[in-house]
C-alpha positions as CSV (number, residue, x, y, z in Angstrom):
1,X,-9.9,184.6,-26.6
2,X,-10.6,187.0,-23.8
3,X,-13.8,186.0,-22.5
4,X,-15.2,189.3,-22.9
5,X,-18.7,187.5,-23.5
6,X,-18.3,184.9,-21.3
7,X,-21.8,185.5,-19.4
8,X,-23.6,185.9,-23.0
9,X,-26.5,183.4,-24.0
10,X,-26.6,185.5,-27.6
11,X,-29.7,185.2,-30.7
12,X,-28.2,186.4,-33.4
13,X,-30.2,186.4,-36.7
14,X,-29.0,187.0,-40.4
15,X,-26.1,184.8,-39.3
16,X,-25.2,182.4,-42.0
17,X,-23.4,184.8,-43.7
18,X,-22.1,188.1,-44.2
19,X,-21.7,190.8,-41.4
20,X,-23.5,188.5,-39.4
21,X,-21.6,185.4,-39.3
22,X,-18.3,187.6,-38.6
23,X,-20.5,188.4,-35.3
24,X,-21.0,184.9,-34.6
25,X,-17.5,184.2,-34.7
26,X,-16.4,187.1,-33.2
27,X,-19.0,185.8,-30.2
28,X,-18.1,182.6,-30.4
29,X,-13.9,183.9,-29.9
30,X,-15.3,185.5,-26.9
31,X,-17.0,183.1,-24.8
32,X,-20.3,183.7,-25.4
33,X,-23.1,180.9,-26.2
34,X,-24.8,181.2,-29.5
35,X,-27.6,180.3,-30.8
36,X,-28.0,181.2,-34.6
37,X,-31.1,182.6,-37.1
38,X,-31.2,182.3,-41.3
39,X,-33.2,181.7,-43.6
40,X,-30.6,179.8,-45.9
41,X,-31.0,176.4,-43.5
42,X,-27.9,174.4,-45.4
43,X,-25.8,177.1,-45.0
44,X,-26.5,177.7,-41.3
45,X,-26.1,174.5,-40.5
46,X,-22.7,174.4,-42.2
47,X,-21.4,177.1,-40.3
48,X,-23.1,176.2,-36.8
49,X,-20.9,172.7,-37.4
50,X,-18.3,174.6,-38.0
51,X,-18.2,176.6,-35.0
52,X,-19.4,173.8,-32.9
53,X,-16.3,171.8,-34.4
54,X,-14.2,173.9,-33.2
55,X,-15.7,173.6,-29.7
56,X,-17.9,176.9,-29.3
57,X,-21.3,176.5,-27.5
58,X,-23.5,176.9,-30.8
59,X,-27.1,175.7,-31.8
60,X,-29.3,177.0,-34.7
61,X,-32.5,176.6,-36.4
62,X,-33.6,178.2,-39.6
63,X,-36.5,180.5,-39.3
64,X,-38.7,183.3,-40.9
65,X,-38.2,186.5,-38.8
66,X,-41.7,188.1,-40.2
67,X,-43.3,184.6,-38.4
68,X,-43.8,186.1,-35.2
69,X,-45.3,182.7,-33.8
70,X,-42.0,181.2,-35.0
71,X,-39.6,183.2,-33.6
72,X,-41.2,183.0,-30.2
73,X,-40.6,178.9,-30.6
74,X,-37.2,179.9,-31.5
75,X,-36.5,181.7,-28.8
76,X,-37.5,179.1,-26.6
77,X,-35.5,176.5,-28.4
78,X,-32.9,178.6,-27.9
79,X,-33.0,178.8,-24.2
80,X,-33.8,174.9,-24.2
81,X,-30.4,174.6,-25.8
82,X,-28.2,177.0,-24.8
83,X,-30.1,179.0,-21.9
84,X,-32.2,181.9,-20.9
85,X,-31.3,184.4,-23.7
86,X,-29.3,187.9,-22.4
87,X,-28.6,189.4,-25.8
88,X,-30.3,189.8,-29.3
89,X,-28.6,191.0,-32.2
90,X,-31.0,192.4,-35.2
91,X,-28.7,191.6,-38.3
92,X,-31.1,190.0,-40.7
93,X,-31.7,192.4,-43.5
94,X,-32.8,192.6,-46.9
95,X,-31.5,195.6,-49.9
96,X,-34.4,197.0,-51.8
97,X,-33.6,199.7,-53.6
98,X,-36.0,201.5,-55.8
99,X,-37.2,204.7,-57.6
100,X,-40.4,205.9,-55.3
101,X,-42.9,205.6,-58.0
102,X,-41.5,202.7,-58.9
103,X,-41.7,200.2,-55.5
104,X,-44.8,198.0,-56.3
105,X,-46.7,197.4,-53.0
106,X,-44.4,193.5,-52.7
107,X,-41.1,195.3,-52.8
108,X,-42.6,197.8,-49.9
109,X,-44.0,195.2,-47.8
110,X,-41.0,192.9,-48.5
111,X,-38.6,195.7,-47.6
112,X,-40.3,195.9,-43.9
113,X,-41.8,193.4,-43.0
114,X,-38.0,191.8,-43.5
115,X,-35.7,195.2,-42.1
116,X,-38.5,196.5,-39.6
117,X,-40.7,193.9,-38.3
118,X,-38.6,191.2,-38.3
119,X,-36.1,192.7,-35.6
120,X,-39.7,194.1,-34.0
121,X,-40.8,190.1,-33.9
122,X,-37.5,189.0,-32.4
123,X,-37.3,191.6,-29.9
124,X,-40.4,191.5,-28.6
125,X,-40.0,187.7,-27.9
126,X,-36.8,188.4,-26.2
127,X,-37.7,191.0,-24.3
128,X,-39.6,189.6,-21.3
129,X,-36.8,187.3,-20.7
130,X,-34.2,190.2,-20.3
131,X,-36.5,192.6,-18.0
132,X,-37.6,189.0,-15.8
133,X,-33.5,188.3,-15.5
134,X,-33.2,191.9,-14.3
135,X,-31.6,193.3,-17.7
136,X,-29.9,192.6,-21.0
137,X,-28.8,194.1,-24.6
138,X,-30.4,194.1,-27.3
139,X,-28.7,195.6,-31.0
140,X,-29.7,196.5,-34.1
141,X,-27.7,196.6,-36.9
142,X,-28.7,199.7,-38.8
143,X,-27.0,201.3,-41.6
144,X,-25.8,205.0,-42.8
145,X,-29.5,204.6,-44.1
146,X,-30.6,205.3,-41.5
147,X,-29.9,208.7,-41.3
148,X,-29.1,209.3,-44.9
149,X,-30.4,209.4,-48.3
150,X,-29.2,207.6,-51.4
151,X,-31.4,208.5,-54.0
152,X,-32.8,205.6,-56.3
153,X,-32.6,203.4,-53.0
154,X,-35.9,204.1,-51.5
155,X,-37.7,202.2,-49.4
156,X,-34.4,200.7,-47.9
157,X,-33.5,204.1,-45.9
158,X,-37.1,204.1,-44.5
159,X,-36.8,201.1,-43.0
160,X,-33.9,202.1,-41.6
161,X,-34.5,205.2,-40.4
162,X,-37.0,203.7,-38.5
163,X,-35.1,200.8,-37.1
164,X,-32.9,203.5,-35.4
165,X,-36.7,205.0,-34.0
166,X,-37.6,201.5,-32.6
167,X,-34.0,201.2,-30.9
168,X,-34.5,204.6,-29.6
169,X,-37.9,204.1,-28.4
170,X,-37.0,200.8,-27.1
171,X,-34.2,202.0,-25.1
172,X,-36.4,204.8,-23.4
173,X,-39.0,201.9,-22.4
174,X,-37.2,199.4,-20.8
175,X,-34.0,201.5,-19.4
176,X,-35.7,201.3,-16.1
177,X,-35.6,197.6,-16.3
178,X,-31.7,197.6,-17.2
179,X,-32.2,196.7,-20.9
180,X,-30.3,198.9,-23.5
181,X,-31.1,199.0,-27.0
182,X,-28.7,199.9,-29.3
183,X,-28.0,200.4,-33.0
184,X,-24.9,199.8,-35.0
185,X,-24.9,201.8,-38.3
186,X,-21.5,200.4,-40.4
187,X,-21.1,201.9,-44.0
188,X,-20.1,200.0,-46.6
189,X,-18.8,196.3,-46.2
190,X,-16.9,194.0,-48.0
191,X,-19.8,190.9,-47.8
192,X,-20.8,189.0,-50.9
193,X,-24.0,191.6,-51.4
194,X,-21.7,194.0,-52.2
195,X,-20.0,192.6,-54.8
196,X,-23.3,191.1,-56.2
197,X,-23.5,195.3,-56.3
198,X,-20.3,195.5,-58.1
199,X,-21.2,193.0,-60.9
200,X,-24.4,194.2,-61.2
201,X,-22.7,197.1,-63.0
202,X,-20.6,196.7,-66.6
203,X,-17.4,197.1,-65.5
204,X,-17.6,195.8,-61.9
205,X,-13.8,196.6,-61.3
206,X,-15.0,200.1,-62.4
207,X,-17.4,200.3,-60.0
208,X,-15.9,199.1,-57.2
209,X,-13.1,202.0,-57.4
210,X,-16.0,204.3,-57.3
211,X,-16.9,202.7,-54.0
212,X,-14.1,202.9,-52.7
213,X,-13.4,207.0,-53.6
214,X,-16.5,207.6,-51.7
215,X,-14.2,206.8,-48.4
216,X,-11.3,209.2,-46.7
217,X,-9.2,206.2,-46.3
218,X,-9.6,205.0,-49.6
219,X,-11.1,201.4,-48.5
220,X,-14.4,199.9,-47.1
221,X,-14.9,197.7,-43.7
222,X,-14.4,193.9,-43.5
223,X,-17.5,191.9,-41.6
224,X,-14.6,191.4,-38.9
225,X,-14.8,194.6,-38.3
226,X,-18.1,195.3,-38.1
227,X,-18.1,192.4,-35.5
228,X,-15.7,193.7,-33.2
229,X,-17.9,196.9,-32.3
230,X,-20.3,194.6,-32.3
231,X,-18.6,192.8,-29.7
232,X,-18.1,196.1,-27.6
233,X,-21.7,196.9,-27.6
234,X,-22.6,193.8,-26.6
235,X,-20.2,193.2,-23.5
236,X,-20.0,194.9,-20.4
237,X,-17.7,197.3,-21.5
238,X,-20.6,200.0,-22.2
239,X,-23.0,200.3,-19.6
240,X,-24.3,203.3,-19.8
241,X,-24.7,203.6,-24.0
242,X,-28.2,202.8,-24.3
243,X,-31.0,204.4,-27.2
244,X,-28.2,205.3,-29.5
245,X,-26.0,204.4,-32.5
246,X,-22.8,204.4,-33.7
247,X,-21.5,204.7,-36.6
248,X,-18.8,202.5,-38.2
249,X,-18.2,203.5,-42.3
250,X,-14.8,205.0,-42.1
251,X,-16.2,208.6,-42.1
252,X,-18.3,208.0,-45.3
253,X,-21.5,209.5,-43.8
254,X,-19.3,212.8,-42.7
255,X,-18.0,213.5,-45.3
256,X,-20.0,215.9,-48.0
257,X,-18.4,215.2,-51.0
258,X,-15.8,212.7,-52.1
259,X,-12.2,213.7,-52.6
């Protein structure tokens, strides 16, 4: 551990699991003080024990991000337990992927009210908090999405590309008061949702090679490392990056067509 975050009092929601339970671990390893989001209650709790087990400052509640009553009494949970929040990280997400005459009006609204105003809900309750305490970091985790187009995935990249809008936007606003908003866009990731992907299809080893073509080096990201540029846009390390995103798929999104 370097203590990288050791001033950090982080929210971090989507965090049972996945992408964003590598960040909560990657947190945890350095220093910061965590308090944890999800819907899946039994599995959050399992993983808060395990983190608090291992002697990480860590509390957690389950909670419905698109309740923005409820995440306001999170957040102040939150600080109860663990302090006055200095960073938020956006991870909660949900795939929808359509055709656009096919998204019935439940898949749109589910799609963002989950990707879109969720992280709107949970930023807007941190927010005061960080420009009160003179500044603090807020990050979204985006996706290629969000600046390009699969087709048959629609409304997913909508959401997206407007998450990287609100960071933007966000960023512009509250600059003045020493609060950057940032995005985090990672490709393709090795997390249990994309291997639900993989099975989905009839030969899932066959699929998975496809995946894995699309990619100059011939492999996608772990969570782990997802988390670690994570951890760099968290820290102190990068004052001055504020309103923007970067990119972490292995040069899937530059590339035009797959080798």
């Amino acid at each position: 551990m370097s203590n990288r975050l050791l001033d950090k009092r982080i929210l971090i929601t989507g965090a049972a699991q996945g992408i964003g339970l590598a960040i909560a671990k990657a947190f945890a390893r350095e220093g910061a003080s965590l308090f944890l989001i999800d819907r899946d209650e039994a599995l959050l709790q399992e993983e808060a024990a395990k983190l608090k087990g291992e002697g990480y400052r860590v509390g957690a509640r389950s909670a419905d991000i698109t309740d923005a009553k409820a995440i306001v009494a999170v957040v102040a949970e939150a600080e109860t337990e663990i302090g006055r929040i200095n960073a938020l990280v956006n991870n909660a997400g949900v795939n929808v992927f359509s055709e656009p005459l096919e998204t019935s009006d439940e898949e749109w609204n589910r799609c963002f009210d989950i990707n879109l105003k969720g992280a709107w809900n949970c930023s807007k309750a941190v927010l005061p908090g960080l420009i009160d305490q003179g500044g603090g970091v807020i990050l979204n985790i985006a996706s290629t999405h969000a600046f390009t187009i699969i087709p048959h995935t629609f409304p997913y990249p909508l959401a997206k590309h407007a998450l990287l809008g609100m960071t933007k936007s966000l960023g512009l606003e509250y600059a003045p008061k020493n609060v950057r908003v940032n995005a985090l866009a990672p490709g393709y990731v090795a997390t249990q949702k994309v291997i639900d992907y993989w099975n989905g299809f009839p030969d899932p080893e066959a699929a998975k090679a496809e995946t894995m073509k699309l990619h100059p080096g011939g492999r996608i990201a772990t969570p782990e490392e997802i988390a670690m540029a994570a951890v760099f846009m968290i820290s102190d390390e990068c004052p001055f990056m504020n309103a923007t995103c970067l990119t972490v798929d292995g040069g899937l999104s530059v590339q035009q067509h797959p080798a």
